[in-house]
C-alpha positions as CSV (number, residue, x, y, z in Angstrom):
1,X,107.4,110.0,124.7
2,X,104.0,109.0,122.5
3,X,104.4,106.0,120.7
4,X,102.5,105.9,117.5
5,X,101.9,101.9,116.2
6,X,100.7,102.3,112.4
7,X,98.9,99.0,111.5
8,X,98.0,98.9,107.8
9,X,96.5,96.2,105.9
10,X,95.6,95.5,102.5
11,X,94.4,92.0,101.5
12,X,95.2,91.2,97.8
13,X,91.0,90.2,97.7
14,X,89.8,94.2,98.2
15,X,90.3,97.4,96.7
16,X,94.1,98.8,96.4
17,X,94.7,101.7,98.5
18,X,98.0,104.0,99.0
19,X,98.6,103.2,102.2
20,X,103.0,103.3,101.5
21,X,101.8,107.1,101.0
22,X,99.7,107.3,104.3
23,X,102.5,106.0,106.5
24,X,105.5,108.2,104.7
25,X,103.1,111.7,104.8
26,X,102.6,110.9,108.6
27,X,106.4,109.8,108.9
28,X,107.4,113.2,107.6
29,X,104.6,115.0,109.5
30,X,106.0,114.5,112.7
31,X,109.7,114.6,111.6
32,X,108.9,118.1,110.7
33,X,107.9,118.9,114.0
34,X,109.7,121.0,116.8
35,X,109.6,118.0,119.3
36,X,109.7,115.6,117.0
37,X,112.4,113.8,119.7
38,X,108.8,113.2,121.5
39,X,107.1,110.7,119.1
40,X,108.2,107.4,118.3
41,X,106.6,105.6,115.3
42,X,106.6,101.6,114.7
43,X,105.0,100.2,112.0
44,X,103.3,96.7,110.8
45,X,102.6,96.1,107.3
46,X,100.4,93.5,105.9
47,X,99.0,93.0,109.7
48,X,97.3,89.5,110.5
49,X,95.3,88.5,113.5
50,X,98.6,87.6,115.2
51,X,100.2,90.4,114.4
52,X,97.7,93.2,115.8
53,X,97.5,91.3,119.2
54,X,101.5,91.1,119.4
55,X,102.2,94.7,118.5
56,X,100.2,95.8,120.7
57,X,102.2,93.5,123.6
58,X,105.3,94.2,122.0
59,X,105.3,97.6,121.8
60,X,102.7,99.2,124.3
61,X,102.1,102.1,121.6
62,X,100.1,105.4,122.9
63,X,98.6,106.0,119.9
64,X,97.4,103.3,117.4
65,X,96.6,103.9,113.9
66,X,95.2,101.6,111.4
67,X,94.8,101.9,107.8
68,X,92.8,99.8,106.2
69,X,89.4,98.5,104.8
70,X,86.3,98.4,107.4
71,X,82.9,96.5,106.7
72,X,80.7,98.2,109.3
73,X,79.2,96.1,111.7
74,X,81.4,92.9,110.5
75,X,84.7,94.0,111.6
76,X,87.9,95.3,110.7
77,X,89.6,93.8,107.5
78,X,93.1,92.1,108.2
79,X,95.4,89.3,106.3
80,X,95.2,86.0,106.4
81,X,98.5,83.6,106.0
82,X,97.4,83.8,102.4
83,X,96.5,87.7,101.9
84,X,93.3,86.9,101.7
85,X,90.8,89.1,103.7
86,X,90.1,88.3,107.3
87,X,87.4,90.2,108.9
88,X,88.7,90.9,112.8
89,X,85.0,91.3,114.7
90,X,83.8,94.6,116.5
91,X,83.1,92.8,119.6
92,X,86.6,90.8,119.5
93,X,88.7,94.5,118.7
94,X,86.8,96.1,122.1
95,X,88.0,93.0,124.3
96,X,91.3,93.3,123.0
97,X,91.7,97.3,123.8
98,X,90.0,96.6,126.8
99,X,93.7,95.2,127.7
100,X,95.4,98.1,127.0
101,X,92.9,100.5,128.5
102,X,95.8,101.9,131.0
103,X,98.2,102.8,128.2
104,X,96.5,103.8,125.2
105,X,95.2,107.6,125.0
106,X,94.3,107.6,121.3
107,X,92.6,104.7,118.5
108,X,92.6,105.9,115.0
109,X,90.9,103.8,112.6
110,X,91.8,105.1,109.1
111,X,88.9,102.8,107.1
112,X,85.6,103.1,105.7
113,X,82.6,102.3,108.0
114,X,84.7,102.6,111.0
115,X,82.5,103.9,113.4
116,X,81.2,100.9,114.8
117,X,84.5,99.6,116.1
118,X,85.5,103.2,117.3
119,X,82.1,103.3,119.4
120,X,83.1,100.0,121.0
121,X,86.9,100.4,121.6
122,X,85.5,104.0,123.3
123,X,84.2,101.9,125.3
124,X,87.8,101.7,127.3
125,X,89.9,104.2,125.3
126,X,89.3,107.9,125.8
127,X,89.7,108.9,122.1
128,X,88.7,106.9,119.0
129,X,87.9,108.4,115.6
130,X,86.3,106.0,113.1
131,X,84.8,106.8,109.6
132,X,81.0,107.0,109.4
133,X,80.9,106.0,105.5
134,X,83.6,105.3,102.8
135,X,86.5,107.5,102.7
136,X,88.5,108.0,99.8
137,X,92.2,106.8,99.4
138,X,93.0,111.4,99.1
139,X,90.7,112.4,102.2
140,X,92.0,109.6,104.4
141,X,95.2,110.8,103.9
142,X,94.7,114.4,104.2
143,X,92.9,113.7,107.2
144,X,95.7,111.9,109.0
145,X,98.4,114.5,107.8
146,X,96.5,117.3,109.1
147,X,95.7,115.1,112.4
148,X,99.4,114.6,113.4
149,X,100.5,118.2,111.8
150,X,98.5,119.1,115.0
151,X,99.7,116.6,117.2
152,X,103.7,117.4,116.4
153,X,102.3,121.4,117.3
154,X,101.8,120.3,121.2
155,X,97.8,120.2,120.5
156,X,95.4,117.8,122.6
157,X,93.4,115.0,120.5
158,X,89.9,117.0,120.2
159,X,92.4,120.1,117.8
160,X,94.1,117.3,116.2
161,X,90.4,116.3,115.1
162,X,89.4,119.3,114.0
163,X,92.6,120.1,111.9
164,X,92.6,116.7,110.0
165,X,88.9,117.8,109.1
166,X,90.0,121.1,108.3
167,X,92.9,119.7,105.9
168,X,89.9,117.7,104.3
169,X,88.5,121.4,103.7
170,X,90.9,122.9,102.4
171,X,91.9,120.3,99.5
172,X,88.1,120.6,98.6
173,X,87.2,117.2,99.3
174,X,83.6,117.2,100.3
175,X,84.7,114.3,102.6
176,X,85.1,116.6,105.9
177,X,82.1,115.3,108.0
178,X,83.0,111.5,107.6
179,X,85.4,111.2,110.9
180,X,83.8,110.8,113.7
181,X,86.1,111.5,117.2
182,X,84.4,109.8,120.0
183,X,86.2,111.5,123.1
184,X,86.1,111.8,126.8
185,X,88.3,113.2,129.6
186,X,89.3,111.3,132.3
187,X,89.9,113.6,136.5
188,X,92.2,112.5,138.7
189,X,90.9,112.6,142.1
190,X,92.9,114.4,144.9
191,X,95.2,112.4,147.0
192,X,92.5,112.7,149.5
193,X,89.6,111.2,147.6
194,X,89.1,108.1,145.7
195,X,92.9,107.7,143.8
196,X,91.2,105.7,140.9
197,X,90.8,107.7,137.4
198,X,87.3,107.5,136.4
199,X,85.7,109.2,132.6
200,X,84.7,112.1,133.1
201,X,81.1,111.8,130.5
202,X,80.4,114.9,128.7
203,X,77.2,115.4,127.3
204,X,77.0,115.9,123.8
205,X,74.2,115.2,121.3
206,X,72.2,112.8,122.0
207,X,74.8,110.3,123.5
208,X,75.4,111.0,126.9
209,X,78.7,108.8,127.0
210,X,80.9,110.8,124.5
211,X,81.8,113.6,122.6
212,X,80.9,112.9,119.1
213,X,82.6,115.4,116.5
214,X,81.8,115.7,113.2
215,X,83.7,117.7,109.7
216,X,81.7,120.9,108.9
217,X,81.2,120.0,105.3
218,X,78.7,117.1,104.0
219,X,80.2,114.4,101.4
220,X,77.8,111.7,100.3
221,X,78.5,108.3,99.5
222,X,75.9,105.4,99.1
223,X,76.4,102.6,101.9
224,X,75.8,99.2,100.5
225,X,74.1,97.3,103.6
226,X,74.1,94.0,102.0
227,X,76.7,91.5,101.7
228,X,80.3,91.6,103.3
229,X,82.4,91.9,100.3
230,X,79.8,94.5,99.3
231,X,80.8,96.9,102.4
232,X,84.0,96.4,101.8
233,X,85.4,99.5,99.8
């Protein structure tokens, strides 16, 4: 059974999203499935520092989706004991993972400018997307129905991907090209050979480390390099 752990936060200090609508289209997603009896989902509302590090103890999820705000290089935006924002570091999210590199297959981070904590949580987790710009409250969404549409068909992370992308498509949201699935595949040795499971790199672009896979359509937003509360969208 795959254990999906949603995380969402929304700190009362940034931007409102529909994140209640997220979490229910996913919900229904993968009750619609034929082996639906396969996928377990827990979720965490208004997640705090605390909160991320226990749920991930607590539950030892598979897959772990977050929905959220992002702020590029300065970290992941959680709650503090007040709802105020608390930005969770890059640097700090890819030590935590590194924890659960044994039982995690998949990181999802549903937030704008993303892609700097998927590139370091890849790191130790085969498969990360992240979002290489802002993504609105509609394409987030479509993305993520399309994404586990796929996964409660039986299909591996790289199709699930590409149909959450496609989904973007099809709505006409010229949004397509902003996730970004950082992927690898791990080989199990032989019995004879060296039992450890080591990454198997594929080479890909110009990163020799991962897979990096891109929408087919091009949507522009202006990134605000400035101030935090200025990335913040």
């Amino acid at each position: 059974m795959k254990k999906i752990l949603i995380l969402s936060a929304n700190p009362k200090d940034t931007n409102k999203l529909r994140l209640d609508e997220e979490v229910r289209k996913i919900q229904a997603a993968l009750k619609r499935a034929n082996n639906r009896e396969q996928f377990e989902i827990v979720t965490e509302w208004a997640v705090q520092v605390d909160d991320l590090r226990r749920a991930l103890l607590d539950h030892q999820p598979t897959i772990v989706h977050f929905s959220g705000h992002g702020s590029g290089g300065n970290g992941l935006a959680l709650e503090n004991s007040s709802g105020q924002m608390q930005l969770v570091s890059t640097q700090s999210l890819a030590r935590l993972f590194k924890l659960f590199q044994n039982k995690v297959e998949c990181v999802l981070l549903n937030a704008c400018y993303s892609e700097a904590q998927a590139e370091a949580i890849h790191q130790h987790i085969d498969y990360v997307i992240g979002m290489n710009r802002a993504i609105g409250d509609m394409a987030a969404i479509k993305f993520a129905v399309g994404f586990y549409d796929a996964m409660g068909a039986g299909r591996p992370y790289e199709d699930c991907f590409e149909v959450g992308c496609a989904s973007i498509d099809l709505e006409g949201i010229p949004e397509s090209e902003t996730p970004v699935l950082k992927a690898r595949q791990r080989q199990q040795f032989s019995s004879n050979e060296d039992k450890s499971i080591v990454p198997e790199q594929v080479d890909m672009k110009t990163n020799p480390q991962t897979m990096n896979f891109h929408g087919d359509v091009k949507g522009f937003v202006q990134y605000n390099s400035g101030t935090v509360n200025q990335n913040i969208t």
